[in-house]
C-alpha positions as CSV (number, residue, x, y, z in Angstrom):
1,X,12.8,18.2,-1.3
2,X,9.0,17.2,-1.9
3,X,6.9,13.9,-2.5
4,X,3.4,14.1,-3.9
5,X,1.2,11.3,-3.4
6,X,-2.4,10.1,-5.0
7,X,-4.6,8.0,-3.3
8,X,-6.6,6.0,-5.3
9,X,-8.8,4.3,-2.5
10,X,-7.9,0.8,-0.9
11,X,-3.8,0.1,-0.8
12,X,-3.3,2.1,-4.3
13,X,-1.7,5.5,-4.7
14,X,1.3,6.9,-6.6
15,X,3.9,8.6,-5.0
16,X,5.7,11.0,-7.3
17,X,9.6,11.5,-6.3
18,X,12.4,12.6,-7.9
19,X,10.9,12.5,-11.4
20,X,9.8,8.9,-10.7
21,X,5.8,7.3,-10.5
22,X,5.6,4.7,-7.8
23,X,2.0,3.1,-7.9
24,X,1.7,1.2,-5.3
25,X,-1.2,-2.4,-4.9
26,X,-2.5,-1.8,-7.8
27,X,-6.4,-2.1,-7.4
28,X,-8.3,-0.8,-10.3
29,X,-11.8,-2.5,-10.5
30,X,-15.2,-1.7,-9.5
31,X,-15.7,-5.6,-8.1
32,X,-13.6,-7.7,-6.7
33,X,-15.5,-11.3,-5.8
34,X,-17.4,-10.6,-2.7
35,X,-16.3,-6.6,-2.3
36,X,-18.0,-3.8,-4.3
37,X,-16.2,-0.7,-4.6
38,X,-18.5,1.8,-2.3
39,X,-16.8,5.2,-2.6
40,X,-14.9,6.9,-5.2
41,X,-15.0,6.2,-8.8
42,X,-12.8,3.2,-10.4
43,X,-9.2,5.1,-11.2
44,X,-8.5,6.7,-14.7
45,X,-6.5,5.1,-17.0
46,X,-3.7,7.5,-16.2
47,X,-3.4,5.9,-12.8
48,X,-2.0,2.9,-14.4
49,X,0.7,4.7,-15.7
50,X,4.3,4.4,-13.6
51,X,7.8,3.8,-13.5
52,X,7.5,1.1,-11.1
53,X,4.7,-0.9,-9.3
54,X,4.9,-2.6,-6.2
55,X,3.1,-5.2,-4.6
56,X,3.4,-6.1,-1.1
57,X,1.7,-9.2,-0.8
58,X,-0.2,-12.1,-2.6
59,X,-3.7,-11.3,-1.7
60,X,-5.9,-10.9,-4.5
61,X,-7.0,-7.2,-3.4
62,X,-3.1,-6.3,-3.5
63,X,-2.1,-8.3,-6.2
64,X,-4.8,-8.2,-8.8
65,X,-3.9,-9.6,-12.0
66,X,-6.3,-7.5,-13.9
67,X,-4.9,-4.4,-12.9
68,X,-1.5,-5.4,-13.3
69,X,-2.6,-6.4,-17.0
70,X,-3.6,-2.4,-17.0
71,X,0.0,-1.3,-16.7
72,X,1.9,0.2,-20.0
73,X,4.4,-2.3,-21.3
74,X,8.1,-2.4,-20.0
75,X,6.8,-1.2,-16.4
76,X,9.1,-2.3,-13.4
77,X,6.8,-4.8,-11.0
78,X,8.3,-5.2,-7.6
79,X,7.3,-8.5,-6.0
80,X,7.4,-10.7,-3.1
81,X,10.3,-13.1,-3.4
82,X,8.5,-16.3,-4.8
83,X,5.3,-14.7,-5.8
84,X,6.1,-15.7,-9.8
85,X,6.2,-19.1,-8.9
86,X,3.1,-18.7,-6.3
87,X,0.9,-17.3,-8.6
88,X,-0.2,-19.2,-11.4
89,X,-1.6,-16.6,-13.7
90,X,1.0,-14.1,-12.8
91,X,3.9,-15.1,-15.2
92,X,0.8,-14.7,-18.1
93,X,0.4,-11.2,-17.4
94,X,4.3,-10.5,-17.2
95,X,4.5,-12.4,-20.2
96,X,1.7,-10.4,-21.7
97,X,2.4,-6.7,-21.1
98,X,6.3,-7.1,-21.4
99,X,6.9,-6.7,-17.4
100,X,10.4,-6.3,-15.8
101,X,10.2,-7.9,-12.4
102,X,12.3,-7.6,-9.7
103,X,11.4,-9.8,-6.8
104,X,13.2,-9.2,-3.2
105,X,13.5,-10.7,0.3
106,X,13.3,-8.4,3.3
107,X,16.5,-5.8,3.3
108,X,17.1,-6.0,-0.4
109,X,17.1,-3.0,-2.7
110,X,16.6,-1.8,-6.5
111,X,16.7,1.4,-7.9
112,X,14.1,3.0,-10.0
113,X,15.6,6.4,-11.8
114,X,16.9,8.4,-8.8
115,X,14.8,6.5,-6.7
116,X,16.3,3.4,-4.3
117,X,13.1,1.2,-3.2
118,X,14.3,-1.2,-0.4
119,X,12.0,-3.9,1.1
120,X,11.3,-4.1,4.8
121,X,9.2,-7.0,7.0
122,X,5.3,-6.9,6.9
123,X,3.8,-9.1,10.2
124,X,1.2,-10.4,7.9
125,X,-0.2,-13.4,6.4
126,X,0.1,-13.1,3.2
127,X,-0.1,-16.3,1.4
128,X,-2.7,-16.2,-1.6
129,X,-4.8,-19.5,-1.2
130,X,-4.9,-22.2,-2.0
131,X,-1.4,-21.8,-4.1
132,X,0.5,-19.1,-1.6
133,X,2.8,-20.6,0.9
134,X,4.3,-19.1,3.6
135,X,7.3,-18.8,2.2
136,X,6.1,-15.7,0.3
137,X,6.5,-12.7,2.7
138,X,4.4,-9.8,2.8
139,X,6.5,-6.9,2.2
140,X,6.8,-3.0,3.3
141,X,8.5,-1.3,0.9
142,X,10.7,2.3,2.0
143,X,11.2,4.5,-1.1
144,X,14.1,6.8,-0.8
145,X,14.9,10.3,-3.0
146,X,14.6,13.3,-2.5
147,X,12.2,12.2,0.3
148,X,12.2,8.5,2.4
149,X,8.4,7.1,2.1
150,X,7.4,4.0,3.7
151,X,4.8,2.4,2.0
152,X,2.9,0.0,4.5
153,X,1.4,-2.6,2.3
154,X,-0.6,-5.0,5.2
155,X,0.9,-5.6,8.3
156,X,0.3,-5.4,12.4
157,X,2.5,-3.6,14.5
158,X,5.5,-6.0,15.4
159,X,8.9,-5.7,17.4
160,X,11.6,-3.3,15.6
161,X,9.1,-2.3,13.4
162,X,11.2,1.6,13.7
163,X,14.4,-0.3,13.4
164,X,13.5,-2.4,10.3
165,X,11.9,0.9,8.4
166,X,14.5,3.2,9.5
167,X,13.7,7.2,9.6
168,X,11.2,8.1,7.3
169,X,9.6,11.0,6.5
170,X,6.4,10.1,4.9
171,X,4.1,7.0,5.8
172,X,1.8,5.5,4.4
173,X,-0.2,3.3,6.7
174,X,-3.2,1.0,6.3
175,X,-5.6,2.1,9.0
176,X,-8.7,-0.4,8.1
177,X,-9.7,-3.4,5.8
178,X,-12.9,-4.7,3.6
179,X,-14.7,-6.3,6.4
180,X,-16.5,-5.3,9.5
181,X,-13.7,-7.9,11.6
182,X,-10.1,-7.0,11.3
183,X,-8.1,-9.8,12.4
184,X,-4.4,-10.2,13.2
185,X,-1.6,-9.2,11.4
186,X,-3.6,-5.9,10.2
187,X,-3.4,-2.4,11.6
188,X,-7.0,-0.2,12.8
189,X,-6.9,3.1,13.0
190,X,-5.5,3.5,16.8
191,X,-2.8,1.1,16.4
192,X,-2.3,2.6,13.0
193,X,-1.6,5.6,15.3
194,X,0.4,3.8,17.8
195,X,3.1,2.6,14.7
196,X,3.2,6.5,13.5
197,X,4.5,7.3,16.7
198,X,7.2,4.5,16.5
199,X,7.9,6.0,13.2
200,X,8.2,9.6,14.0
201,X,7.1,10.2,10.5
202,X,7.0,13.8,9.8
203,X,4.0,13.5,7.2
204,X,1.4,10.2,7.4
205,X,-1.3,9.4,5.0
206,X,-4.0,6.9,5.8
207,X,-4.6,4.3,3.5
208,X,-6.6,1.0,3.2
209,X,-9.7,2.0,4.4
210,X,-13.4,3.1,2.6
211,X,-13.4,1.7,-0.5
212,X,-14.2,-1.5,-0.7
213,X,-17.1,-3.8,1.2
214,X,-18.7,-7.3,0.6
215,X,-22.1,-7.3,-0.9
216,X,-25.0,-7.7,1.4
217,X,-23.2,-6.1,5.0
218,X,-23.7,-2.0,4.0
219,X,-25.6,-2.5,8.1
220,X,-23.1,-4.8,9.6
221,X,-20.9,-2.2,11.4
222,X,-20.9,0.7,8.6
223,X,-18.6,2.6,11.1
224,X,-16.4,0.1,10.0
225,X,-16.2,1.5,6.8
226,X,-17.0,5.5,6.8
227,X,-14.7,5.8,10.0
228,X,-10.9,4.9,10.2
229,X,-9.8,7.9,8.3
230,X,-11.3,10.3,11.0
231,X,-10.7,8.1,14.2
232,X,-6.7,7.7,12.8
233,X,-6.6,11.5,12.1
234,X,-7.9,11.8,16.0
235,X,-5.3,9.4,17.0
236,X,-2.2,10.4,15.8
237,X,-3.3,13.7,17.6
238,X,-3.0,12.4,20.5
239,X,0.2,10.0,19.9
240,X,2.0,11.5,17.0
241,X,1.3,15.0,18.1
242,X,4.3,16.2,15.6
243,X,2.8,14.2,12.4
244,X,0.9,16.0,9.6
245,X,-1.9,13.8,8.9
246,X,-2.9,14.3,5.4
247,X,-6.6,12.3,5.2
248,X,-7.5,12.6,1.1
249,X,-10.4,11.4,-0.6
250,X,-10.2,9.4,-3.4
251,X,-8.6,10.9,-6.3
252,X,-7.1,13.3,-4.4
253,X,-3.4,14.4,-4.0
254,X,-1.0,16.3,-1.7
255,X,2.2,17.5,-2.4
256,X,4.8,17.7,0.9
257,X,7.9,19.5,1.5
258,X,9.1,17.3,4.7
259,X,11.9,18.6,6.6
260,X,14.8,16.2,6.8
């Protein structure tokens, strides 16, 4: 049994199970409005190539219709439940490159190959203004093959968080943001830490974080930026003692036998 996973930088990565590419929040630009990419280069063009992509929410730095318009033809797009109507330019770009789109509610399933990708809660607000509406919920997803990998998307920690993902042996967690402020309905690093402990994930890898800043605030809190990866590693340490933290660069890749 083994997952390999590529993190792009921000929310993106693939995770490679059972002969199947997941790429997850697809993000593949070196500006987005206010932000500038700050480390790692813009992904390949082989990064855009999957099975199945996911999107866990309606922001514009998860759900980027540029990137998605990098995706080959016929690729499976998993969506929010409403986002096609939310979205105006969204139905353009399925349209465009020949998209099959599943959207789902919280507890619903597809399958991708061997692979059975089930939606879970998100506590976050993830309505894309000024069209979003609440309606639209930001999603988790949990992908289960040979291995079971929650993928985080955005979200705080909330009540049965453990119960609604189930066991898990890989996470994927966001751990910071784009911004020297992270409000509600986000996880930092420590309560990144504190949810991998809920989880009892085997294997974590921190995403989310170190990629992306707005023009002009390089000196407003920089620790901000350079430092969630190293403060979640020393964090889970301490609360997740029995968690493999797997901190990768950008580009990078690690390949996981977890035990069941």
């Amino acid at each position: 049994m083994s997952v390999e996973i590529t993190w792009w930088g921000h929310a993106t990565a693939t995770v490679r199970d059972s002969g199947v590419r997941v790429l997850t929040d697809p993000l593949f630009v070196r500006r987005l409005a206010h932000l500038r990419r700050r480390r790692g280069p813009v992904p390949p063009p082989d990064a855009a190539v999957a099975d199945v992509a996911l999107v866990s929410h309606l922001h514009a730095d998860h759900l980027h219709l540029g990137s998605l318009a990098r995706l080959r033809p016929g690729t499976r797009l998993v969506i929010p439940y409403g986002a096609g109507r939310a979205v105006p330019g969204l139905r353009r770009v399925v349209t465009a490159r020949r998209l099959r789109v599943t959207e789902l509610r919280p507890g619903e399933e597809c399958a991708v190959g061997e692979v059975r990708i089930r939606a879970v809660p998100a506590a976050h607000d993830g309505r894309r203004l000024p069209y979003g509406r609440r309606r639209v919920p930001a999603l988790g997803y949990v992908l289960r093959g040979e291995a079971t990998t929650y993928f985080a998307g955005d979200t705080g920690l909330f009540d049965r968080m453990a119960e609604a993902v189930g066991p898990c042996q890989v996470a994927l967690l966001p751990v910071g943001g784009w911004g020297p402020y992270l409000g509600h309905g986000h996880l930092d690093a420590h309560r990144a830490a504190q949810a991998l402990a809920r989880l009892g994930a085997r294997n974590a890898v921190p995403v989310h974080y170190g990629t992306y800043w707005p023009i002009g605030l390089d000196a407003v809190r920089p620790h901000e930026f350079h430092a969630p990866g190293d403060d979640f590693v020393r964090h889970a340490g301490r609360l997740a003692p029995g968690t493999a933290v797997h901190r990768l660069g950008h580009g990078e890749c690690v390949r996981l036998e977890p035990a069941r």
